[in-house]
C-alpha positions in Angstrom: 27.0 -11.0 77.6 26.8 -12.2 74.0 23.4 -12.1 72.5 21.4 -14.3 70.0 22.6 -12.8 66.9 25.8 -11.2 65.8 26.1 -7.7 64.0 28.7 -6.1 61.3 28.3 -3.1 59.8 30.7 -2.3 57.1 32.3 0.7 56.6 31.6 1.6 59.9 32.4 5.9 59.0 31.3 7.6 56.2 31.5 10.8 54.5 29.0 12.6 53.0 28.4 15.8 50.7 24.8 16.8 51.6 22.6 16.7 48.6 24.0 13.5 48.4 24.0 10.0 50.0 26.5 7.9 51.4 25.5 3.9 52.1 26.8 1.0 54.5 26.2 -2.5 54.8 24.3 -4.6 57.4 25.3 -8.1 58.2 22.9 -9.8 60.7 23.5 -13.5 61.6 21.1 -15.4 64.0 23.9 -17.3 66.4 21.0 -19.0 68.5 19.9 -22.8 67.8 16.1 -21.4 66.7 14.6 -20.1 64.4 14.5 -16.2 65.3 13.1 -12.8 64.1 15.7 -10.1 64.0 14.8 -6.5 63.5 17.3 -3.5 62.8 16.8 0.3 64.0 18.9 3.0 63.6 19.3 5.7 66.0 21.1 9.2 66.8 20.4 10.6 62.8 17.6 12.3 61.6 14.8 9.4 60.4 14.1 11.5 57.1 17.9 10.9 56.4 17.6 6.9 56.9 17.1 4.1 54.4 16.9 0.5 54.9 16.7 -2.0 52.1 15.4 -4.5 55.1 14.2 -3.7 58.5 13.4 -7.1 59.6 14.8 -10.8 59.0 13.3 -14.6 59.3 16.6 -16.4 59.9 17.3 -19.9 60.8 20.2 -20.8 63.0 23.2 -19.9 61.6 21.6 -17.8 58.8 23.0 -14.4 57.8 20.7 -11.6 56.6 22.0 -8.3 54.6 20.2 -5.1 54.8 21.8 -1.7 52.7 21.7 1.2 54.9 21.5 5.0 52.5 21.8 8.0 54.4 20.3 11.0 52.2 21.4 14.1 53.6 19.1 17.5 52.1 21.2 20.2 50.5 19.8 22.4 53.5 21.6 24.8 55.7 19.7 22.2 58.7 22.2 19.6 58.1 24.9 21.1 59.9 28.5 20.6 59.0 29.9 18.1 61.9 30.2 14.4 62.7 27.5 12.4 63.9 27.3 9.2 65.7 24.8 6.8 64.7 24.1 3.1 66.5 22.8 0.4 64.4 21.0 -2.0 66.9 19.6 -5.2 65.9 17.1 -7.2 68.4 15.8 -10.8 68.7 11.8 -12.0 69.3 12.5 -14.5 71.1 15.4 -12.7 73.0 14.5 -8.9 73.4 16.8 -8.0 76.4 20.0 -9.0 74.6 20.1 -6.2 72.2 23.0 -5.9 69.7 25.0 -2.6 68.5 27.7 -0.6 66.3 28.4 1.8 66.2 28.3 4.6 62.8 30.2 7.7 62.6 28.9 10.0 59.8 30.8 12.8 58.3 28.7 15.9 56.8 30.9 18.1 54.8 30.2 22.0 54.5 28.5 23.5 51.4 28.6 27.1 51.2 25.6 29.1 49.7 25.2 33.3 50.5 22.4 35.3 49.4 22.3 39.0 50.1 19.6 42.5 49.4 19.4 45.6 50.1 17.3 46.5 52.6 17.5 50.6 52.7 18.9 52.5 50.2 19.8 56.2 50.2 21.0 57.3 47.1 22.6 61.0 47.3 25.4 63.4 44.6 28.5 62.0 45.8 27.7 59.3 48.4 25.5 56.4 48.6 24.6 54.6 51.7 23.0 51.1 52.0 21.9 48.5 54.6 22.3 45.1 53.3 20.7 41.9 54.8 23.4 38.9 54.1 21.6 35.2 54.8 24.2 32.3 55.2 22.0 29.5 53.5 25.4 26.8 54.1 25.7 24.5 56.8 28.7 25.6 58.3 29.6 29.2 60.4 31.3 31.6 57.7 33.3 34.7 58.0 32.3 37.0 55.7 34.1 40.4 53.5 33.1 42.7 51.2 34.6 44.4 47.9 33.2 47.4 45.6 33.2 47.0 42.0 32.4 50.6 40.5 31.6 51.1 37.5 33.1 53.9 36.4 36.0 56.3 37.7 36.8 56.3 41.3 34.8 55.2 44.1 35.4 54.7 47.2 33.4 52.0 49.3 33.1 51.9 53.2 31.7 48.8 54.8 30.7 48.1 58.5 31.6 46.1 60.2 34.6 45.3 57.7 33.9 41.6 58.2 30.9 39.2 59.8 30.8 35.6 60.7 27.4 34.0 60.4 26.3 30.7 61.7 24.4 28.3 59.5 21.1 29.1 58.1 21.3 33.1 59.7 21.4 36.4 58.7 23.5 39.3 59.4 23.0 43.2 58.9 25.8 45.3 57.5 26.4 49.3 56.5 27.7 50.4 53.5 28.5 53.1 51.9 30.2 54.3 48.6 31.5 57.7 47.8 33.7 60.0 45.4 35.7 62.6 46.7 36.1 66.0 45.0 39.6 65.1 43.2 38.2 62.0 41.9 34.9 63.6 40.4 34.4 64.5 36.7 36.0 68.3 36.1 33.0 69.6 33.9 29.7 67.9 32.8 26.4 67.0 33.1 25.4 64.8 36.5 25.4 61.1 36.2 23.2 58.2 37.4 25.2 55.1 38.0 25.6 51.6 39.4 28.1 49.6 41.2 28.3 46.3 42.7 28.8 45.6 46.2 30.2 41.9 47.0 29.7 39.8 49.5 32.7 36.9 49.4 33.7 34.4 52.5 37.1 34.3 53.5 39.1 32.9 52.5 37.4 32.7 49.2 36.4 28.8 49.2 32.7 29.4 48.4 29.9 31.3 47.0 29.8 34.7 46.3 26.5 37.0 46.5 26.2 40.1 44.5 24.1 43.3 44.8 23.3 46.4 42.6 24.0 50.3 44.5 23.5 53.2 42.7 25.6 56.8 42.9 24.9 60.0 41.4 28.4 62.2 40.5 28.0 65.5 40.2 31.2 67.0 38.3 33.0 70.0 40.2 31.8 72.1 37.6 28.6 71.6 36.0 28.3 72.1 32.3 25.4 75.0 32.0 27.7 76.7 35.7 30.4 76.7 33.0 28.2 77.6 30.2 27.1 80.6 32.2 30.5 81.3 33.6 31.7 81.2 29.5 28.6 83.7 28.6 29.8 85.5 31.5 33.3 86.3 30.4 32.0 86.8 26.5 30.4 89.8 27.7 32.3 91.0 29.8 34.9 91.2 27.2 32.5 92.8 24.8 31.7 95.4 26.9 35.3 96.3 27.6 35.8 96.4 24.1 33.2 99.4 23.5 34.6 100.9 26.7 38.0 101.4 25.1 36.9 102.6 22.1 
């Protein structure tokens, strides 16, 4: 049944980047032969998202009134990644059971944003182990990997599990590890203290990366005062077979 008014909204889809806004235009027109008091409400968004330049219109018959509709969508990981259906409805004073609506279809793209710590860390000569908290701070579900970066020589890194998805604004645990085997130590020396990076990427790689510090200490196969000793060791024993054979 038509109503008193008639209703446009213009586009009637939009696309929005959150931490941005996105804005549509409201054409009211008052179709009945009095004066009338139209009123506009939006519903099926959040309200903190909505804006109207005009919420209300005085039109004569035949009148058209414009209101600007901004939708403000927070950079938060709240404003999920989907489509959303809004409905603009306009209603009359002097007709309030003839209701008018459109319909709004909003598009929220995904921003990716990943923030990870350690939580435990055991530090030990020749492997490391470490229990990382990774917080998905996006709006959209992401499958997470994760790469070592020594920073010297060659370590080997162990992570479980190898890969974890995470929905929007939640946190996953994972295990790692990172380790040197005997061939790939230092032959002779003095121990080390050192630090590698353990990252956190999404896959595929379309988005924000998150970067923590571990720390190894490498203990060469043969320490340098073992092989001083083992060098003082042979000197006199070489001595002493010297005066033997004379």
């Amino acid at each position: 049944m038509p109503g008193p008014d008639s209703l446009l909204v213009e586009p009637n889809s939009l696309k929005v980047l959150p931490g941005n806004y996105a804005e549509a235009t409201i054409r009211v027109q008052n179709t009945s032969d009095v004066v009338d008091v139209l009123s506009v409400t939006i519903y099926g968004l959040d309200p903190s998202w909505v804006q109207l330049s005009t919420i209300s219109f005085s039109l004569f018959p035949g009148d058209l009134g414009t209101s600007v509709l901004k939708i403000s969508v927070p950079r938060t990981a709240e404003s999920l990644s989907k489509s959303y259906l809004a409905t603009v409805e306009t209603k009359s004073r002097n007709f309030p059971f003839c209701p008018q609506k459109a319909e709004l279809v909003l598009e929220v793209d995904p921003f990716h944003c990943v923030e990870a710590s350690v939580r435990e860390e055991i530090v030990g000569s020749g492997r490391s182990s470490y229990l990382i908290d990774v917080q998905n701070h996006g709006n959209a579900p992401v499958t997470f990997g994760f790469a070592g970066i020594p920073s010297r020589g060659k370590w080997q890194f162990a992570f479980t599990p190898t890969q974890i998805e995470i929905a929007a604004g939640a946190a996953k645990q994972l295990k790692a590890s990172v380790f040197t085997t005997l061939n790939d130590r230092p032959k002779l020396g003095l121990r080390q203290n050192c630090e590698c990076e353990l990252k956190v990427q999404p896959i595929p790689a379309n988005g924000s990366s998150a970067i923590v510090t571990g720390h190894l200490r490498t203990s060469p196969v043969l320490h340098l005062w073992v092989t001083l000793c083992l060098l003082m060791g042979i000197a006199c024993a070489v001595v002493i077979l010297s005066f033997l054979v004379l």
